[in-house]
N, C-alpha and C positions, 0 to 999 in steps of 0.2 A: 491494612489500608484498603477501601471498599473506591477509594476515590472521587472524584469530584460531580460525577455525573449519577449518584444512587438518587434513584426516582426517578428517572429517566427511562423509560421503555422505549424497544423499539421494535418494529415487524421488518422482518430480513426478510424481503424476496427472490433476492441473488442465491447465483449459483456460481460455480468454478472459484475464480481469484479477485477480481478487481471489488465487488461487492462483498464477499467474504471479509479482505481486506480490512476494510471500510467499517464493517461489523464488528472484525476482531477488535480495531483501537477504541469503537465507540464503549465495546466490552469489558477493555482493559482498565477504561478511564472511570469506571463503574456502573455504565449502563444496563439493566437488563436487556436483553438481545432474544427475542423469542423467532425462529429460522422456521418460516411459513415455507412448506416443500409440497408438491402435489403428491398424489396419492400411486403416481406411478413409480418414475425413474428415483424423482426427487432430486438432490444435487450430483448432477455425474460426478463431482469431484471424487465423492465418496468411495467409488469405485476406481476412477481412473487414476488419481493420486492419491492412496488413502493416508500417508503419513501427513499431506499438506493439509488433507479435511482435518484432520484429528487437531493438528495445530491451529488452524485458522478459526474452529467451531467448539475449542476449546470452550466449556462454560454456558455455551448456549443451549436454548431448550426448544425440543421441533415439534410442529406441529403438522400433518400431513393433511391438508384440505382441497378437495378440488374445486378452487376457484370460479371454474367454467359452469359447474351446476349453482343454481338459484339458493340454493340450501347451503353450499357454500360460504358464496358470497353472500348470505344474512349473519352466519355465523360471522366472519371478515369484518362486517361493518357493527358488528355486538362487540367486538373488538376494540373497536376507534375510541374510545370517550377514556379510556385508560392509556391508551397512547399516545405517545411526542412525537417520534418516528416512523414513518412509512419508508422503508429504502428497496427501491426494487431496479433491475436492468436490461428490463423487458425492449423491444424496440419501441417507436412511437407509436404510440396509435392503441397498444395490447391492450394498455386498463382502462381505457375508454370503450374498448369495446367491449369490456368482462364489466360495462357501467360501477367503474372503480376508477374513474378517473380524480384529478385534483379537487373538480367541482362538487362531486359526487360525496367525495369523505370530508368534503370540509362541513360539507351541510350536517356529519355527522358529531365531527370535530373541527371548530372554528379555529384552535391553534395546532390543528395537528400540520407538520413538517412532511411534503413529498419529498424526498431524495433520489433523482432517478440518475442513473450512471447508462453512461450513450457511447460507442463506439466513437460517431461523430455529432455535433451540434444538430439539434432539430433544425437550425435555420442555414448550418450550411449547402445545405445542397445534396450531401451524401447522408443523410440522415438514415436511409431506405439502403445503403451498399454495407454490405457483411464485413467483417474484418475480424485480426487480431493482433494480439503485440507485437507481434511484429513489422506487419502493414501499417500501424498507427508512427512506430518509429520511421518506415521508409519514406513516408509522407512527409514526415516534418520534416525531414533533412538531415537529421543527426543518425541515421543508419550509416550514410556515406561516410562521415567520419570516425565511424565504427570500426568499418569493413566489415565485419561480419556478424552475427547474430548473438546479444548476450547473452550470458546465463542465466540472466535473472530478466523476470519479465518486467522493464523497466515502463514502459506504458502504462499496465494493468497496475501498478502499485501506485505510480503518478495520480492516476483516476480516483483510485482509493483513498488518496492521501487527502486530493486535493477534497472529496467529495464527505471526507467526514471532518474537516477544518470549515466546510461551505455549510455541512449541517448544525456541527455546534454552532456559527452564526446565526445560523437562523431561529434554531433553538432561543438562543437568548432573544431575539427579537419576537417572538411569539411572548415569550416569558412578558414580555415589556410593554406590548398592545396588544395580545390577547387575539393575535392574527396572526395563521401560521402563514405561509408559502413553498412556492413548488421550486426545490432548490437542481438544476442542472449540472452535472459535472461529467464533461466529456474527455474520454482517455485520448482521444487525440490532440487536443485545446491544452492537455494537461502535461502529456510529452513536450508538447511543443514548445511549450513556457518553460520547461526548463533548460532549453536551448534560446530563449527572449534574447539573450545580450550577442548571440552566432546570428539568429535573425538579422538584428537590428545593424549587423559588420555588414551583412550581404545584402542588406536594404539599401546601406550607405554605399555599395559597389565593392567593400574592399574582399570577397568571396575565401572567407576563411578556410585553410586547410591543416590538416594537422602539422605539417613540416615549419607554416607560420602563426601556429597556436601556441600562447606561452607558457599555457600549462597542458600541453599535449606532445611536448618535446621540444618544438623551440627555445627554452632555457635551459642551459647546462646545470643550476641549482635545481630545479624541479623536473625530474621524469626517475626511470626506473634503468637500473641498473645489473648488468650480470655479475654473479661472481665466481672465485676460484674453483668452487664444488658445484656447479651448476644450478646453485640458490641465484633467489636477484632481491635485492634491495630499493627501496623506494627511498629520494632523498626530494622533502621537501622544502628548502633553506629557504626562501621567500623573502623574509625578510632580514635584514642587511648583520643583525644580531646573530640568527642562526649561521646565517653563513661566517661569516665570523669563528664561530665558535667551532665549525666545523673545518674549516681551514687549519686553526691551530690543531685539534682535536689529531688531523693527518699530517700535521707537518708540513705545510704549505702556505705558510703565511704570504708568501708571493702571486697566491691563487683571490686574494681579498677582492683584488680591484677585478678581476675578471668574472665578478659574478655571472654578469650578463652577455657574454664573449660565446657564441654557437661554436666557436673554434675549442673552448674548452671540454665540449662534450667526448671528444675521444683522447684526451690527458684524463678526464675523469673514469670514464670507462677503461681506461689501463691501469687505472689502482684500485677500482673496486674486481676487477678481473686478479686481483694479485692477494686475494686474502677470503679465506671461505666465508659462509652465512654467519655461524657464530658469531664468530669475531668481529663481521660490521655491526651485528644484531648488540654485542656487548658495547662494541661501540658506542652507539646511536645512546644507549642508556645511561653512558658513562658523561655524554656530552651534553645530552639534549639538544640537541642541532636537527629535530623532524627526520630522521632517519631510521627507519621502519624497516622489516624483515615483508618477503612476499610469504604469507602463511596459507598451508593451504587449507581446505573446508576444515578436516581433521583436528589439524591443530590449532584453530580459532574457536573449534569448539571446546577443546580443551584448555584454552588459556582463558585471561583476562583482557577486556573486559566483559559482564555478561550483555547481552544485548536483545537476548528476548523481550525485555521489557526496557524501553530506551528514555520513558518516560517516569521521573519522581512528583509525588505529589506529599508537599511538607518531607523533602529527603531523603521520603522512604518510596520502594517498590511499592505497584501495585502486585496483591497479591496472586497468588498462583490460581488459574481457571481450576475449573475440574473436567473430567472427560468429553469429548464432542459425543453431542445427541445420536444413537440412532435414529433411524427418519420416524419421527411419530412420536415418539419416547414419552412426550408430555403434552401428550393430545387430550386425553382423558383429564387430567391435572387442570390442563387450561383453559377447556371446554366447563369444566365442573366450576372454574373460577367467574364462569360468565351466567352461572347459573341452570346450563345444562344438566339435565335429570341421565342417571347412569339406562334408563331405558331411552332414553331418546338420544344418546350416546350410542347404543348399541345400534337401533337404527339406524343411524346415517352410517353406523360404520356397514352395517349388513345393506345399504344401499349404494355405498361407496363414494358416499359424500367426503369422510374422513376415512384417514389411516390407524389403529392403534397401535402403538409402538411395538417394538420387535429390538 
């Protein structure tokens, strides 16, 4: 299964996660992905996380150009007329002044797609202030109900998400009038929205906290649970069936009408405190009452479901990437595809226009 998006190219100018991100779903979904890297560092992920480069750049093909020289940027813009996407996460201002800005590649490509991924919004104010996933979380608000810093970089993934959902849109819209546009998607704008409805409580006055959030603990059907062996259990009974089911399930049919009762949380937590992981884990499967095992990285990788690929197209997975690029890998290849001669290859590499792969 090659997916839905074959014939679809795009130029990756990101680097680390949020951009990478963004690239790998465009990749999954069947785009070709060609990871434009300069001829120096190229992507620090590469070095600094090397397992997350290899996963993220799965499949794609790198080319190492230096943008900054003239010769570069001709080669860049010989590029465009085969291109749908441009995705880069430069600050404001960078491709305009490497005269690569929107105006500049549309003249070369009338439907080609800018995708540019931003800390903050060019028109809010902090356009020009550094950041990272974490600072984008502490902003919006939903740090404080945290407490403390996740695991996963919930910003930089948001950005990603939202910004290859905002590109496919545009995508078809170019398909459809034959005019592309310069599509925005800020990791901050992007955190934020998924806290919209915590917002819009503490717009309205009423200043949400976890102890009055109904899925953050305030309901004795839905939070997380210890148990006998020092496992903990998740129970999400929600709706009035599951709990139901769960109630008989423990033998508490008395427990029905107190779904929603904050005084049941410490009767519940003295019977999941009274029986190890197993058992609630056998539980939960024997009931179906949304009651889930806490698993940890280990053994989610080893069980069901698989999740690398979260997306089917007609049922099936898309199919498996192949290795992430060395920086360059398919400089040569890509260069020769735009009609570059193997001696005028050699040159810009001997002038260090381009990288050859390694």
């Amino acid at each position: 299964m090659k997916g839905p998006l074959v014939g679809v190219t795009v130029l990756d100018l990101t680097r680390l996660l949020p951009g990478p991100y963004c690239a790998w779903l465009l990749r999954n979904w069947g785009a070709r992905v060609i990871k434009v890297e300069d001829v120096q560092a190229g992507d620090y992920l590469r070095e600094a996380q090397p397992v997350w480069f290899a996963h993220l750049n799965a499949g794609a093909e790198s080319l190492a150009l230096d943008l900054k020289h003239p010769g570069g940027r001709e080669l860049f813009l010989r590029l465009l007329p085969e291109t749908d996407v441009v995705l880069e996460g430069f600050r404001p201002g960078v491709l305009e002044r490497l005269q690569l800005g929107f105006d500049e590649m549309s003249v070369v490509n009338p439907r080609l797609v800018l995708t540019s991924i931003s800390g903050y919004a060019s028109d809010s104010g902090l356009a020009e202030r550094a950041g990272h996933d974490l600072n984008y979380l502490a902003r919006s608000g939903l740090l404080s109900l945290m407490g403390e810093a996740p695991p996963v970089q919930i910003a930089d993934l948001a950005g990603g998400l939202t910004a290859a959902a905002a590109t496919l849109a545009a995508v078809v819209g170019a398909r459809a009038s034959g005019l592309g546009s310069h599509v925005e998607a800020s990791l901050f704008d992007s955190v934020a929205g998924f806290g919209a409805v915590l917002r819009a409580e503490a717009r309205a006055g009423l200043a949400p906290t976890r102890a009055t959030m109904p899925l953050a603990g305030a309901l004795p059907c839905y939070g997380l649970y210890g148990t006998a062996d020092g496992g903990r259990v998740t129970l999400g009974a929600l709706e009035p069936k599951f709990w139901v089911r769960f109630c008989q399930a423990v033998g508490r049919a008395d427990w029905v009408e107190r779904q929603m009762d904050p005084a049941l949380r410490g009767e519940l937590a003295a019977l999941f405190a009274g029986r190890d992981l197993a058992a609630w884990a056998a539980l939960g499967e024997r009931a179906d009452c949304c009651l889930e095992p806490v698993l940890s990285l280990a053994e989610a990788v080893g069980g069901a479901p698989h999740t690398d690929q979260p997306v089917r197209f007609d049922g099936r997975r898309p199919e498996a990437q192949g290795p992430a690029p060395g920086q360059g890998a398919q400089t040569r290849e890509i260069l020769q595809s735009i009609g570059i001669s193997e001696q005028d290859i050699l040159s810009l590499s001997a002038e260090g226009v381009i990288r050859l792969g390694r």
